[in-house]
N, C-alpha and C positions, 0 to 999 in steps of 0.2 A: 608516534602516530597513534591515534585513536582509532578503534577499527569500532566503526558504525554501524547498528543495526536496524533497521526501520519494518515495522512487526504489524500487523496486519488487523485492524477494526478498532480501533477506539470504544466502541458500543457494545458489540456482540462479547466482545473478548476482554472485556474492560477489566473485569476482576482477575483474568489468567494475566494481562501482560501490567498489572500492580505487584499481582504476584512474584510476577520476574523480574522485576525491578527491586523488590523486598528480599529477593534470594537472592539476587546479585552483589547487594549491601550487604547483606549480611551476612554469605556465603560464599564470598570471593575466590575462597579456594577452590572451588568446586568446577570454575568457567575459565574458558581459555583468558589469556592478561590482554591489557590494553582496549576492552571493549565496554560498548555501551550502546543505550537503546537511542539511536539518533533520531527516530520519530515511533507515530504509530500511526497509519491512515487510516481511511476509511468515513463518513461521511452520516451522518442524524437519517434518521425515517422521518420525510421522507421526500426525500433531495432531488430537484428533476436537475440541477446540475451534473448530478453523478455519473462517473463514467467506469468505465472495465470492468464491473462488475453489477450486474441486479439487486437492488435492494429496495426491498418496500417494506410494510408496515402504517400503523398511525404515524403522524405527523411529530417530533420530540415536543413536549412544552417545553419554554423559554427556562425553567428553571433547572430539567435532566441536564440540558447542552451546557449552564452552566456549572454546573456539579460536575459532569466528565472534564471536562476543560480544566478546571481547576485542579484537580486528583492528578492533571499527568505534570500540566503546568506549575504547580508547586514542586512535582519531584523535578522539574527542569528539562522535561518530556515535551518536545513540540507533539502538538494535534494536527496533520496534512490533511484538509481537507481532497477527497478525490474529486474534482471537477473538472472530469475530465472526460466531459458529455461532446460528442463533435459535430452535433444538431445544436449547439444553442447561438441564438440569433438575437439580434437586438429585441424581439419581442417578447425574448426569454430573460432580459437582463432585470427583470421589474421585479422577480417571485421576489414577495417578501418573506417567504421562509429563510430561500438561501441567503437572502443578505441581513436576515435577521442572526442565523450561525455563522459568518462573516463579522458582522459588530460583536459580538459577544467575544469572539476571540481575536479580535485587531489591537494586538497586545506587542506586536514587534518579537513573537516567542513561535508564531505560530503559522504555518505554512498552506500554500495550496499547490495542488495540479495542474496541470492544463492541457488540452489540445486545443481547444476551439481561438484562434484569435481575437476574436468579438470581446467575449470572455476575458480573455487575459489582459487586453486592453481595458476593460472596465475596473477589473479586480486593480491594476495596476494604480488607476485613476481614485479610485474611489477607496482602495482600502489599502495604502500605498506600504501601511507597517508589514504586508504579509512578505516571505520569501515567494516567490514564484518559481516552480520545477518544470520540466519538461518531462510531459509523458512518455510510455514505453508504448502508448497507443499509439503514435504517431509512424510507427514501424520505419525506425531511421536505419536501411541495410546497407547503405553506401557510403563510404567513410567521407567525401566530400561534403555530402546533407552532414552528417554527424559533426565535423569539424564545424563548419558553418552554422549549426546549431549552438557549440559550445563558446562561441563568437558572441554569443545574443547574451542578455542580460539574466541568465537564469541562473539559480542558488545551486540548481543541481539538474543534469540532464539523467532521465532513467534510460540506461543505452536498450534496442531489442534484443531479447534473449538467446537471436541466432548469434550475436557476437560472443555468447561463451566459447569459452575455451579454444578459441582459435587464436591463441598466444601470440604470434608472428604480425600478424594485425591489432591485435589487441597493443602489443608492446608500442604502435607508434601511432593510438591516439591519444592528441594532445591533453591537458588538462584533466590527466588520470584522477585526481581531485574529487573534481565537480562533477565525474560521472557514477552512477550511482547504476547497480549490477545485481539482475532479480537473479537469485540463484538458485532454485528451486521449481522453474516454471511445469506447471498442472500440463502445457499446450506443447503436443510435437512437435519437434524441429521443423524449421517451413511450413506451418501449418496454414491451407490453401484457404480456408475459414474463416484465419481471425480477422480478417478486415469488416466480413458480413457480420461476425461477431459481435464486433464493436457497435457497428453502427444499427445492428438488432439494440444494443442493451441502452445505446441512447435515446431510441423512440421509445425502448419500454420504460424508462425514466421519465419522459414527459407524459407519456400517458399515465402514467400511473400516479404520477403529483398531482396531474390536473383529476384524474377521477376520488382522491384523498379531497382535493380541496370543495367538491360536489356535496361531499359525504352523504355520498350515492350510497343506499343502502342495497343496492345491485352487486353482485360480484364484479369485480375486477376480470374482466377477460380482452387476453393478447395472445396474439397466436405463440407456441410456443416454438421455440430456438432449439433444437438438439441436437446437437455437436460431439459426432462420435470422437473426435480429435483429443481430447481431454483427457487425461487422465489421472482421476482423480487422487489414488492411493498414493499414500506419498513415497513408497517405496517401489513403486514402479516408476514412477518420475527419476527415479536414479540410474535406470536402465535409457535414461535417453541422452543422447551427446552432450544437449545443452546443459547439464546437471552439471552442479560443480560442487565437489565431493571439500568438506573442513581441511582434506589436506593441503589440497589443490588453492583453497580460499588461501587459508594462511600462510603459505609456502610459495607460491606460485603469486597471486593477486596481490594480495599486499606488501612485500617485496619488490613488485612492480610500478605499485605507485597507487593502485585501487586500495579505496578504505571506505566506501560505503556500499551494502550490500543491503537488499529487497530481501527480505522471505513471504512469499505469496502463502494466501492464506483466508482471504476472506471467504464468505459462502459455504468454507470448508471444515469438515466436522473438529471437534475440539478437539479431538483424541491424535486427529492428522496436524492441529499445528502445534499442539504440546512437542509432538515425534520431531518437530521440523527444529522449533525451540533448543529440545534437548541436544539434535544430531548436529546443530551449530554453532551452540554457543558453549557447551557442556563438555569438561575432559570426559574421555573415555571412562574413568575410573569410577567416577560419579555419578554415569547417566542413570544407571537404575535406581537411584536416592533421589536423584532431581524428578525424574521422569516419575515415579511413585506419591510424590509431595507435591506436585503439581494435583496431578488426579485426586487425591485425599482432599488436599484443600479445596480443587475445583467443586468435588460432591458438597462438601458442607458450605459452601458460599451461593452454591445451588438451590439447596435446602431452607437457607434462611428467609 
């Protein structure tokens, strides 16, 4: 079995997760066996597709999107687009932006997200090479929606993260496979918020593409979302049930049948998803060598 990892921005983190892919080849002793980067998500500035996460900026020119793309997809890295906005509607299916990063990577290597069915219907129709996933926005808590999810035609379902560690239930859904297991979640257990969450970050996606595409020389203002529920530090996220500790992964999960795993991480400082990086994929014996040449390299790739 291959145990999968799927790592967090394409864009922002581009040269950290080259980097880990160049240590991993080259430094194999150093990482738990059997593993590998099975994506990197995360979505171009500035994407009103996008969902579970805020992200703006200029718009990428046509040639950045190419160059990323290429850099993961020659090392044999799928690129998952996150589009997994739950306001988009047919009148939203036209941005030529997003179906301009859509064509550029409709290569049969390269993935998307989803919640919106408008959406996935289109993606499906019109850019048929992509794998199609199911999002962890969709907050799938009942095993009957989850089974019946994993029934549909998708590459991979991202289960919600209140299903950590509840073993007993975990052990009898189907299709352990195809579900795919964020294991690091920033958001507390049951947290009462993330639904507003969500659907805050998909109106601030469309307003924010549409005011980019104005090139309104006015600021950018939306009211802002603060959600005490978060937590950011990555070593407090281990104080909460739904945390699943490398031993628990590889002893418990994948022995069970799980072999792809989420490490959340976008929006989130480099220093927090190096730590995340190191505490998952890294022997014990190693982590201050890996975790040191990360940061080294990251300053001088900074720099240039």
């Amino acid at each position: 079995m291959s145990i999968k990892f799927h790592l967090p921005d394409f864009v922002e983190n581009f040269d950290l997760n080259i980097m880990l892919y160049e240590l991993m080849k080259t430094r194999p002793e150093c990482f738990y066996p059997d593993i590998s980067i099975g994506s990197v998500y995360g979505t171009f500035p500035t994407s009103a597709w996008n969902g579970g996460r805020t992200y703006g900026g200029i718009s990428s020119e046509r040639s950045y999107i190419i160059e990323i793309l290429r850099q993961f997809n020659n090392r044999g890295i799928p690129c998952r687009f996150t589009f997994s906005n739950p306001h988009i509607k047919e009148e939203h299916l036209n941005d030529s932006f997003c179906n301009m990063c859509l064509r550029l990577g409709h290569n049969g290597l390269n993935e998307a997200i989803v919640v919106s069915p408008v959406l996935e219907a289109y993606i499906r129709k019109n850019y048929p090479k992509y794998k199609i996933i199911s999002s962890t926005c969709k907050q799938l808590e009942d095993i009957e929606g989850l089974k019946e999810e994993l029934e549909k035609d998708y590459s991979l379902v991202v289960l919600d993260y209140n299903w950590n560690n509840r073993f007993g239930e975990l052990s009898k859904i189907p299709y352990k496979e195809r579900c795919e297991i964020l294991i690091n979640a920033c958001c507390v257990p049951n947290c009462k918020r993330r639904r507003e969450h969500y659907d805050y970050i998909g109106r601030y996606q469309i307003a924010i593409a549409e005011h980019v595409k104005r090139q309104s020389n006015r600021p950018f203002q939306f009211q802002e979302f603060k959600c005490e529920c978060i937590t950011p530090h990555f070593y407090e996220t281990t104080k909460h049930r739904t945390h699943i500790t490398p031993q628990d992964l590889y002893e418990k999960y994948v022995p069970m049948g799980y072999e792809n795993f989420k490490i959340e991480g976008r929006s989130q400082p480099r220093a927090t998803v190096i730590e995340s990086y190191v505490y998952y994929l890294v022997k014990p014996e190693y982590r201050d060598e890996i975790r040191l040449t990360m940061h080294v390299t990251e300053v001088k790739l900074i720099k240039k």
